[in-house]
C-alpha positions in Angstrom: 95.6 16.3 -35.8 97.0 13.2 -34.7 94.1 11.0 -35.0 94.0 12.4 -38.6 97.5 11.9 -39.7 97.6 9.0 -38.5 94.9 7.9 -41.3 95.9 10.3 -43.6 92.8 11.7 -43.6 94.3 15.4 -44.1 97.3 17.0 -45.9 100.0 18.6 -44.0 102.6 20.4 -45.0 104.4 21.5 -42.3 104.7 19.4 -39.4 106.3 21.1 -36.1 107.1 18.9 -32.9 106.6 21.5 -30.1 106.8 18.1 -27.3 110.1 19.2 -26.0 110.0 22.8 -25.3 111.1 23.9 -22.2 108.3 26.8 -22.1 105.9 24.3 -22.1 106.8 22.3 -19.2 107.2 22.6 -15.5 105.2 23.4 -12.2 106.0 27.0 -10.5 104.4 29.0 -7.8 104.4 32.5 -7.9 104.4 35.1 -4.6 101.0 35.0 -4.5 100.9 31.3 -4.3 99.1 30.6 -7.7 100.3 27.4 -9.1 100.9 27.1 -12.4 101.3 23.4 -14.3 102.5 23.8 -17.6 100.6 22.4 -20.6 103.6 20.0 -21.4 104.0 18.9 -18.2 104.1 15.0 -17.9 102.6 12.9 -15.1 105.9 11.6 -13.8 107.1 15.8 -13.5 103.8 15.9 -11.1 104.4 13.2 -9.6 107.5 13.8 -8.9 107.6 17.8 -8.4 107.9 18.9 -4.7 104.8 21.8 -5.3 102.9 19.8 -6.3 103.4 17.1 -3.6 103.4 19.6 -0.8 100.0 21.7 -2.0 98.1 19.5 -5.0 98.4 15.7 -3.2 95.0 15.3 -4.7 96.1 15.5 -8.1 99.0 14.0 -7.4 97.2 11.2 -6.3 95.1 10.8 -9.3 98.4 11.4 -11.7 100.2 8.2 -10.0 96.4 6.3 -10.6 96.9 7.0 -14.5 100.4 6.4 -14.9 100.5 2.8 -12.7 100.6 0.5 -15.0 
């Protein structure tokens, strides 16, 4: 949709900025030790979040590879 607005390829009416919403964001680990990442989730909350240092290093890892500048 981006991509599209951007060169007003298509008519919107109705544009609604869902980037900050809390439900959307955040790293949690239930009883069962499922981890779940949150679609909004950004890389430096990954990076940074102690579940996923202590249990997803790998992806970790490869977060702090994308985000180095």
């Amino acid at each position: 949709m981006l991509i599209q607005l951007h060169h007003l390829n298509s008519h919107f009416d109705h544009i609604i900025d869902i980037h900050d919403l809390p439900e959307l964001r955040g790293i949690d680990c239930d009883q069962a030790g499922n981890i779940r990442i949150a679609s909004g989730t950004t890389f430096n909350e990954l990076i940074n979040h102690p579940i996923a240092q202590q249990h997803l290093p790998g992806l970790v890892k490869a977060a702090s590879m994308i985000v180095e500048p």
